[in-house]
N, C-alpha and C positions, 0 to 999 in steps of 0.2 A: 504494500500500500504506500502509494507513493506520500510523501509531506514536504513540505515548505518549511524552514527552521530560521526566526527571526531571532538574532541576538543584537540587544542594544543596550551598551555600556557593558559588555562583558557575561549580561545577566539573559536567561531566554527569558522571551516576553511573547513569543505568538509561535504556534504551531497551527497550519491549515493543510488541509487536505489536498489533492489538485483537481478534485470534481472536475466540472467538465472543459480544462482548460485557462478558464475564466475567473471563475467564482467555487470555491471549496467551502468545506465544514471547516469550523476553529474547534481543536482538538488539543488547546493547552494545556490542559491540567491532565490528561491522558499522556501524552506525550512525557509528560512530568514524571509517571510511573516505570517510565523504560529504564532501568538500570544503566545502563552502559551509556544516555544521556546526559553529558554534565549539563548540569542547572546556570554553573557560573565559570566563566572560563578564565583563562589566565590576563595578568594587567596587559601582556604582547596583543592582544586579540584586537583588532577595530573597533571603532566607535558601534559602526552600525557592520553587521555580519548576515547576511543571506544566502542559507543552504540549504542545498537540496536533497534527501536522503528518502532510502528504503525501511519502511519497519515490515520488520516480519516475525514468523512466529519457527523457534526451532523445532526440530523435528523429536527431538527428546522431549521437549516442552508439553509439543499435542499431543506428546502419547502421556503424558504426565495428566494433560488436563482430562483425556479422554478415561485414565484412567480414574479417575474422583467421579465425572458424570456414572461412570459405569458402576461404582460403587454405591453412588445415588440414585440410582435405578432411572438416571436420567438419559435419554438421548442422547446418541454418539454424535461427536460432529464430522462431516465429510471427510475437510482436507486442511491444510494449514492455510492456504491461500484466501480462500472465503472467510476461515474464521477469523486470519488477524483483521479485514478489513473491515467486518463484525465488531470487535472488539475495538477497533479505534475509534468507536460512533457510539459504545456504552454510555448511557449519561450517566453513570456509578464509577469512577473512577478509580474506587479502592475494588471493585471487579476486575479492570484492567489492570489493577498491578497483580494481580494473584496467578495472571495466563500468561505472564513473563516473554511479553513480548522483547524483542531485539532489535539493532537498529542498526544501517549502516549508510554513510556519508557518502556523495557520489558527486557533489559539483559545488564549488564556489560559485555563486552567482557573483561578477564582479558588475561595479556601478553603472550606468547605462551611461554612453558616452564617452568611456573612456576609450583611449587606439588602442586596439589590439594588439600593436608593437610593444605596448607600455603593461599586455596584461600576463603574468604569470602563462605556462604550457599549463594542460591539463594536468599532466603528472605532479609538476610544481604546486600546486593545487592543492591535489587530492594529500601530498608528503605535507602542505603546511598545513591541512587539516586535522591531520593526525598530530602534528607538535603541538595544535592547540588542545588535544585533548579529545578531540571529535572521534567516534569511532569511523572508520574506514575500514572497507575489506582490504585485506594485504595482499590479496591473489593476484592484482594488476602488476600488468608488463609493458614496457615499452617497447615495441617490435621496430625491428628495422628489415622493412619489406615484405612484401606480402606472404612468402613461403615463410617467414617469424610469425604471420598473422597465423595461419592455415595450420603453422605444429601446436601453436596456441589454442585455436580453437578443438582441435583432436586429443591436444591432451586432457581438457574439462569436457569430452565428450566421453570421453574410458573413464574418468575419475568422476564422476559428476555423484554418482552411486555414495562414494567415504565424506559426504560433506555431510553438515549437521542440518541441513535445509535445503526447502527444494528448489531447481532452478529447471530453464527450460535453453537456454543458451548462451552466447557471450554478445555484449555490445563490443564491436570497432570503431574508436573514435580518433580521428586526425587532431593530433596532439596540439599543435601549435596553433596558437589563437590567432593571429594575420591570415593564415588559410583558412580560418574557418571562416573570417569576415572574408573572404574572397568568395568560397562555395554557397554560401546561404544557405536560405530554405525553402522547400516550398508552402504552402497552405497548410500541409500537415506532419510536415516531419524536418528536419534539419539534413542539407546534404552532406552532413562532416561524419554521420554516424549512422553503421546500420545494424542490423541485429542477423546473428549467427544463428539461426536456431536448430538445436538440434530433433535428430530423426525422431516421431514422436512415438509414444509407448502405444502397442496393437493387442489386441485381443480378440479372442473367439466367444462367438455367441451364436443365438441363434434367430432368425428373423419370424416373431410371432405374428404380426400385420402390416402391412401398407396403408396408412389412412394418407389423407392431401388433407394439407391446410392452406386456410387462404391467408394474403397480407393482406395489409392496408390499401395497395392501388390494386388489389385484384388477381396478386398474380395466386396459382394456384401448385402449390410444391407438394411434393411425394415426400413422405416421411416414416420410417424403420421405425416399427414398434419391437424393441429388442426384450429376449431375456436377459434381467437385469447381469449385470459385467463390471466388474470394478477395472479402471481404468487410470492411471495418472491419479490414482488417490480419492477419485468421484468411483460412485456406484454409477450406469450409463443405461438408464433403457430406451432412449431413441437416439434416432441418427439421421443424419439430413440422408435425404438422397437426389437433393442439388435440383433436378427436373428431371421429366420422363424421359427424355430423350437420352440423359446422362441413365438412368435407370434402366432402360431399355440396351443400351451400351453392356454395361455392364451384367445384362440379365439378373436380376437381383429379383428372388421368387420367394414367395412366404412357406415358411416352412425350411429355408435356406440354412446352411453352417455358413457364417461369415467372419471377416477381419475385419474390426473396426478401431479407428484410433482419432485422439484428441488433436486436430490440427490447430497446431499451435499450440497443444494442452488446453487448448478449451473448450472448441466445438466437435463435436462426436459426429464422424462421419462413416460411411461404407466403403472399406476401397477394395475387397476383393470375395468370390465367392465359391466353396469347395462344391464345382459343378459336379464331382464323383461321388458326391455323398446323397445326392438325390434319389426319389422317391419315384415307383413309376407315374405316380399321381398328380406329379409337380407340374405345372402348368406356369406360361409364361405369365405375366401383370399386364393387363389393360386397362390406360388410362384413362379416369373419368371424362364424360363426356357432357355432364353436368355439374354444377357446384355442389359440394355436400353440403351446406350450410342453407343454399335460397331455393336452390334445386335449378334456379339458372342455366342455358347453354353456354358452356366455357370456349371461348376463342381463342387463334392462336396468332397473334400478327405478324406477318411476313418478318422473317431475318429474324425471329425469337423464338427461344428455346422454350418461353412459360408459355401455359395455359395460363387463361384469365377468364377472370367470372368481370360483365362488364357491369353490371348490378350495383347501383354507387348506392341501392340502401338493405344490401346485402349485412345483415348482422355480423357477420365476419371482418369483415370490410370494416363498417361503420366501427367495430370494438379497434379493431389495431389503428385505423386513422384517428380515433381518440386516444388511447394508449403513447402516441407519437405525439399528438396536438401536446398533452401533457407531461412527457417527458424530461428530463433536466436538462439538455440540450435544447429544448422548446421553452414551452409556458413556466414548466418545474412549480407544478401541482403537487403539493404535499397530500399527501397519499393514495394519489389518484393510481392505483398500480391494478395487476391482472382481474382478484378476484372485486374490488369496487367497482371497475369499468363493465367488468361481465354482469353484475348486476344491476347499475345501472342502465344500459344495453338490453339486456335481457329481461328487465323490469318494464321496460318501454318509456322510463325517465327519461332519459336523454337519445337522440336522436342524430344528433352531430354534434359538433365542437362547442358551438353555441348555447345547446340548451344546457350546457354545464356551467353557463353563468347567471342561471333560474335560478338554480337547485338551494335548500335550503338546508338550515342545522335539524330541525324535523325529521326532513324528509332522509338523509341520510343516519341519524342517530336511527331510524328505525329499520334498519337495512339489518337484515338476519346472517350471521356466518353460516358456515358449516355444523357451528357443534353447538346451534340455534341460539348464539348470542348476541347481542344486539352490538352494532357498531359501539354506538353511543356518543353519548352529546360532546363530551370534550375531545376525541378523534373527529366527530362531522364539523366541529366548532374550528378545529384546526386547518381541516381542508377549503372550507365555504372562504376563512381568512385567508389561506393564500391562491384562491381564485380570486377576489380583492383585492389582493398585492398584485396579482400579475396583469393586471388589467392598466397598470400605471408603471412599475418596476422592471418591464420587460423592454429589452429593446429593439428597434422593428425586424433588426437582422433574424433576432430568436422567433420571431411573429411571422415572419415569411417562411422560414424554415419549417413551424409548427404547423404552417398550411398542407404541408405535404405533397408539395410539387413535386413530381418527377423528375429522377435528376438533380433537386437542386438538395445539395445537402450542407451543410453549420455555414463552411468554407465560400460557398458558392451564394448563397442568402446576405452576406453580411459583408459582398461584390457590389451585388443588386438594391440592397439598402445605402449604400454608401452614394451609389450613382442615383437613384431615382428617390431618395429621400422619403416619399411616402408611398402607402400599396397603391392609392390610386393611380401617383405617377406609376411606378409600375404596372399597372393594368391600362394604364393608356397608351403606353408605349408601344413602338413598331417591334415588329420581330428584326426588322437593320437596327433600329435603335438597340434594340435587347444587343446583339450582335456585339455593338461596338465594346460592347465592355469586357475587359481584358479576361479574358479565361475562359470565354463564355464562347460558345460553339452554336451550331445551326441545331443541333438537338434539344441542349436547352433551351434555348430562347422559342422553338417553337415549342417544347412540354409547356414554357410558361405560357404560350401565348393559346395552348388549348385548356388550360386551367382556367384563364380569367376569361376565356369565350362561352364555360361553361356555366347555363341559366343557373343551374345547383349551387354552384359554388359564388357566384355572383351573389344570390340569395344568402349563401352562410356569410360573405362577407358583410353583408350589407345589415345582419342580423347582431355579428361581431362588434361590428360598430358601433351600435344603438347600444350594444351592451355595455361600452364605454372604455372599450379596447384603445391602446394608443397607436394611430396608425401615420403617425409621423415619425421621423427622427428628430430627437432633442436637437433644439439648435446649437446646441455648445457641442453636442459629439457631431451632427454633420458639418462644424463649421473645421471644427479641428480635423476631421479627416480629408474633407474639396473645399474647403470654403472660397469664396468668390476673391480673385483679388489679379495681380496682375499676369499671374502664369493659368488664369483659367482658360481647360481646356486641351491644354498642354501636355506632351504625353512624354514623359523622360525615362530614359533607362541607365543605369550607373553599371561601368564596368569598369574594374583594375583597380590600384588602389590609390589614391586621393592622400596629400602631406598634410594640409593641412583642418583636415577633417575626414570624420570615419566615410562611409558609402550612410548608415543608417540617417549620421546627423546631415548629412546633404539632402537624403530623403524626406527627412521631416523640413528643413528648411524651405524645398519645393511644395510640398504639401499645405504646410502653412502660407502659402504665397498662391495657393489656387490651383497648383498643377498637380498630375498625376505620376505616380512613382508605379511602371511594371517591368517583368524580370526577363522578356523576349524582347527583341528588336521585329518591331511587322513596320507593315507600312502605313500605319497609323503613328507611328512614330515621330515626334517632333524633334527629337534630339537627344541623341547620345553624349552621356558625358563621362570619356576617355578618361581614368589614370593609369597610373604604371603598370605596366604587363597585362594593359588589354588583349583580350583576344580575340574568341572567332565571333563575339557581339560587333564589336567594330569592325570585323571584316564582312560583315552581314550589312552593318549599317552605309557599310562605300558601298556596295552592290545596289541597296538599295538606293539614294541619294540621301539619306539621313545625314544633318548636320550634326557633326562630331565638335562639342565645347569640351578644351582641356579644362583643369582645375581654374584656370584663371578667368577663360569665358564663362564658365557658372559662377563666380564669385561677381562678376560686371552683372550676369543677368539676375541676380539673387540681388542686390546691390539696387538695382532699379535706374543703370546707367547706360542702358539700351532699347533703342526704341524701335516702334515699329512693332510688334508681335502680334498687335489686333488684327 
């Protein structure tokens, strides 16, 4: 479970979780019970210190803790993974000291803005974390060259087994911090680092049924109901089987002996099947031809592998397009998860996204579980408040994402929010317009442009609204990310490295001046700007006729001592 570790003046003062990116749990007084934690570090430490680190739970530990639940005739728990991330979110903090969680340090965050010339290697780092006291794994290597990387990664692939806890592979990360300001990132991952992962753990089981389950847009996926399998530490009784056509490939028949394993140690998949062990009785799977859920005829659209149910008030449908509406990447509706959407759904309370801004502390305190107990009033009291928070506290990128466009997913929404500032400008907009904006392709921009041409969905917006949804961007965040000024419009691209200032702080300087900062050179491009050991971006940029500003032309145009650009 990943954390955030704030130290100021020596002393920790905030511990957060990295939820989704953005916005995490604060998890202080938790983090307080980690032994291996120091509380207060040495006078050498910085004023202000942000790090980033692993907790986790040893593998002695959970057989320790499993073995007291067992004793108390209580419920075992799965696997270490799940439970420390359980256990960091206890509100009983003298409970988290007693499951002996561990910790280990994995990155100086250094100050924003400072050159990368001027900032410690990683390794420099991770060694001055450790003098301060920090716990750091000591397994790390500094390889020189990739057959360093490769014996590296092999040797923690035989040995992975003698360690006190479990892992799934090794990070590679490009040491030196000027190359890392060189390579960047994209939307979701950093190009300086990637992950080794190792071959995942397989197992045999046997395939009791094929059921299909539908998503949110429709699609209609085949799914392994297994005899249960312990696997990577989970018990496993289903298994994606990806689509018919992948199942059909594979012939994957019920009744089957099969291998199935955790890809990535997480999701349980089907990857092979002992065709010799079959029955004379075994018969191929044939793919539904209707929806199980509305009884719908299921569709197949040219160049796709899904079935889809086109039924937009398909209960199925309708529960996972709510289930997403409110997710913590979306709206982040406290409590709105599997079994209150199914009943709500299946109650006939709510209907789309919308009618979940009715709903009242009533009507949900009287919602019966499974083992006929009533929600109750301070759980519905809880949820009904932060559907009232999200209606003002959300921002429009998380609101366009929550609509559940196709295609557009956290990365791509928060593109679309940036440029079109509100949903209506976005729904006004040309599919060229949609187009121009950087990342954004002729698939999405026309998914979006059949989303808001839909009467349905027109209808849920227009219903969203009334319910007093924010469907603007605050002016202070779109002013700080385009705001109007004399580079609006403008489209820049930074390549090489820059003396007297980083690539990020030239970024935001353009940015605050109106223009636009992306990581391709097209021909939409207004200008390249060149520092030392540019490469095949500026060789891109002459081909194309892209004007190339060294550091000194961006500093006149930043400057506001060149004219003409209207």
């Amino acid at each position: 479970m990943s954390l955030s570790l704030l130290y100021e003046d020596g002393v920790l003062t905030q511990a957060a979780t990295r939820g989704n990116g953005r916005v995490g749990d604060l998890v202080t007084a938790n983090a307080r019970t980690i032994r291996t934690l120091p509380l207060r570090l040495p006078a050498a430490a910085p004023a202000r210190l942000l790090v980033r680190a692993e907790t986790y739970m040893r593998r002695s530990a959970f057989a320790a803790l499993n073995e007291q639940r067992a004793a108390a005739g209580q419920e075992l728990y799965a696997n270490p993974r799940n439970t420390t991330a359980g256990t960091v979110r206890q509100l009983d903090s003298r409970d988290v000291a007693q499951r002996r969680l561990d910790l280990a340090c994995y990155e100086w965050v250094q100050p924003a803005g400072d050159d990368g010339e001027d900032r410690p290697s990683h390794g420099e780092s991770l060694a001055g974390l450790a003098d301060l006291g920090l716990p750091v794994n000591d397994s790390w290597r500094r390889c020189k060259g990739l057959s360093e990387v490769v014996a590296y990664c092999t040797e923690w692939q035989e040995k992975r087994d003698e360690l006190d806890f479990e892992i799934d592979g090794v990070v590679v990360k490009v040491d030196e911090p000027e190359l890392r300001e060189r390579l960047g990132a994209t939307a979701k991952a950093p190009r300086w680092a990637v992950a080794f992962k190792f071959e995942a753990e397989q197992a045999e089981t046997v395939v009791r049924a094929i059921n299909a389950q539908v998503g949110r847009t429709g699609a209609v996926t085949p799914v392994a109901e297994l005899e249960p399998v312990l696997v990577a530490g989970t018990t496993v009784k289903r298994a994606t089987l990806h689509n018919y056509e992948d199942l059909a490939r594979k012939d994957v028949r019920v009744g089957d002996a099969v291998v199935i394993e955790k890809g990535g140690d997480i999701i349980p998949k089907v990857v092979s099947v002992f065709e010799d062990r079959r029955g004379p009785e075994s018969k191929p799977f044939a793919p539904p031809t209707e929806c199980p859920v509305c009884g719908e005829k299921l569709y197949q659209p040219e160049e796709e592998a899904l079935l889809r149910c086109v039924n937009a008030a398909c209960p199925a449908v309708v529960r996972e397009a709510i289930r997403h509406f409110a997710s913590r990447n979306a709206m982040d509706i406290e409590g709105m998860g599997d079994w209150l959407v199914g009943e709500l759904v299946g109650g006939g309370l709510v209907r789309d996204s919308a009618d979940l801004y009715g709903l009242t502390v009533d009507q949900l305190a009287d919602l019966k579980k499974t083992n006929d107990a009533r929600l109750g009033e301070k759980a519905a009291a809880r949820t009904v408040a932060s559907l009232a928070e999200s209606k003002k506290e959300r921002s429009l990128s998380r609101l366009i994402y929550a609509l559940g466009i196709r295609f557009v997913g956290d990365s791509t929404a928060s593109l679309l929010a940036r440029r079109f500032r509100t949903v209506d400008g976005l729904a006004a907009a040309t599919t060229e317009e949609r187009e121009e904006v950087d990342e954004i392709g002729a698939r999405i921009a026309e998914s979006v442009r059949a989303f808001f041409d839909s009467e349905r969905n027109q209808d849920l917006l227009r219903r969203l609204k009334k319910a007093g949804l924010e469907f603007e961007e605050e002016a202070a965040a779109a002013e700080s990310e385009d705001g109007d000024g004399p580079l609006e419009g403008k489209t820049f691209v930074l390549t090489g490295t820059l003396e007297g200032m980083t690539r990020n702080e030239a970024g935001a300087r353009i940015k605050a001046l109106g223009g636009k900062v992306t990581g391709s050179v097209s021909g939409r491009t207004d200008f390249l700007v060149a520092g030392e050991n540019a490469g095949s971006k500026l060789r891109k940029a002459e081909q194309l006729g892209v004007e190339v500003l060294n550091e000194a032309g961006l500093e006149e145009l930043l400057a506001g001592e060149r004219a003409g650009l209207g």
